[in-house]
C-alpha positions as CSV (number, residue, x, y, z in Angstrom):
1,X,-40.9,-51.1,26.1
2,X,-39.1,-51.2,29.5
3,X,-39.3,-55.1,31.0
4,X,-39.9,-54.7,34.5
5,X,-37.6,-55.7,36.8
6,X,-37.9,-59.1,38.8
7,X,-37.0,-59.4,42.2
8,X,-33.7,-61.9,43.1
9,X,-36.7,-64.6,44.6
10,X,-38.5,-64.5,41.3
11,X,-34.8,-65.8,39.8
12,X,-35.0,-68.4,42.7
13,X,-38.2,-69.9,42.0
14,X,-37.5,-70.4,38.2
15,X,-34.3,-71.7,38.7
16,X,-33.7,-74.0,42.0
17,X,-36.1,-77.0,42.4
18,X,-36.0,-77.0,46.1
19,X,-36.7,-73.6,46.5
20,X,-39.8,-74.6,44.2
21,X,-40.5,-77.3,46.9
22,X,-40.4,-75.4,49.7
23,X,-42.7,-72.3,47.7
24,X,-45.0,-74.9,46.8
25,X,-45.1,-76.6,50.5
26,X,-45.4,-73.5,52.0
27,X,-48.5,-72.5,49.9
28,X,-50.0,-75.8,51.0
29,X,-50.0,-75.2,54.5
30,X,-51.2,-71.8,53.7
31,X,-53.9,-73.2,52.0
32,X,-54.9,-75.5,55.0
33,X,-54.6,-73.0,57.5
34,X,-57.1,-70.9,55.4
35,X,-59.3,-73.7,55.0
36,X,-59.5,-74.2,58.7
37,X,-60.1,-70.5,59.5
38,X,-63.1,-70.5,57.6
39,X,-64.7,-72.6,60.2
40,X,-67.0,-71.2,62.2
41,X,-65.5,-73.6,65.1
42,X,-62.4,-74.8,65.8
43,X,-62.3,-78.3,68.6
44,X,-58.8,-78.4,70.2
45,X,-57.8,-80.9,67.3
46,X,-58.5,-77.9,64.8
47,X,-56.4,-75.9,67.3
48,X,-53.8,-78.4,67.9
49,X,-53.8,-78.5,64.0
50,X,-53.5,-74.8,63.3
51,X,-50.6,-74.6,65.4
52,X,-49.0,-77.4,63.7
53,X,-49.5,-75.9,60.3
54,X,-48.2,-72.6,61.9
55,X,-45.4,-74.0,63.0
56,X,-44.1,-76.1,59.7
57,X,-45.3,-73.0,57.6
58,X,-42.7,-70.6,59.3
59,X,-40.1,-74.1,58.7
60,X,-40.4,-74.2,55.9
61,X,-40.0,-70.4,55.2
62,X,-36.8,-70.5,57.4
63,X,-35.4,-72.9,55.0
64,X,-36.5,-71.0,51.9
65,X,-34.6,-67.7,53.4
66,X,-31.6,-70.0,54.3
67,X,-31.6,-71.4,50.3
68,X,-32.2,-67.5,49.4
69,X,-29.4,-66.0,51.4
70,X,-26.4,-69.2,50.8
71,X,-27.3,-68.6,46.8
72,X,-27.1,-65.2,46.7
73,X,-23.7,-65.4,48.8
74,X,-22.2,-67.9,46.6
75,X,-19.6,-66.8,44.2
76,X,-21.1,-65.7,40.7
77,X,-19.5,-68.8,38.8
78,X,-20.7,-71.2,41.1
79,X,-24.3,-69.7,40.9
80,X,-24.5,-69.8,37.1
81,X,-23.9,-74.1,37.8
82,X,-26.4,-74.3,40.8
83,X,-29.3,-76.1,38.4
């Protein structure tokens, strides 16, 4: 039986713990902006709000493709010690 390929990210997330942070805070403000779009109305503190979760969201992605991209270009030896 053929084990299907995982993607260098999936490697990440089971094997660096601040990559796990960031997933795990960028699935919270997912989660809250979700919750706030299911409201029929949004005052200009929802607004104010959902740009604010926006804005930390696509942070905090930044930094995960920033972790991605400086452990992928590290040297093989040195990747096999990053915990």
């Amino acid at each position: 039986m053929a084990s299907a390929q995982r993607s260098p990210r999936d490697v990440i997330v089971d094997t660096d713990a601040e990559y796990q942070r960031l997933c795990e805070q960028h699935q919270q403000y997912e989660a809250e902006l979700l919750k706030l779009s299911r409201s029929p109305y949004l005052n200009s503190e929802d607004l104010i709000e959902e740009i604010r979760l926006k804005k930390m969201k696509l942070h905090v992605k930044d930094e995960m493709e920033l972790l991605a991209a400086r452990i992928h270009s590290a040297p093989r030896d040195i990747r096999s010690s990053l915990p």
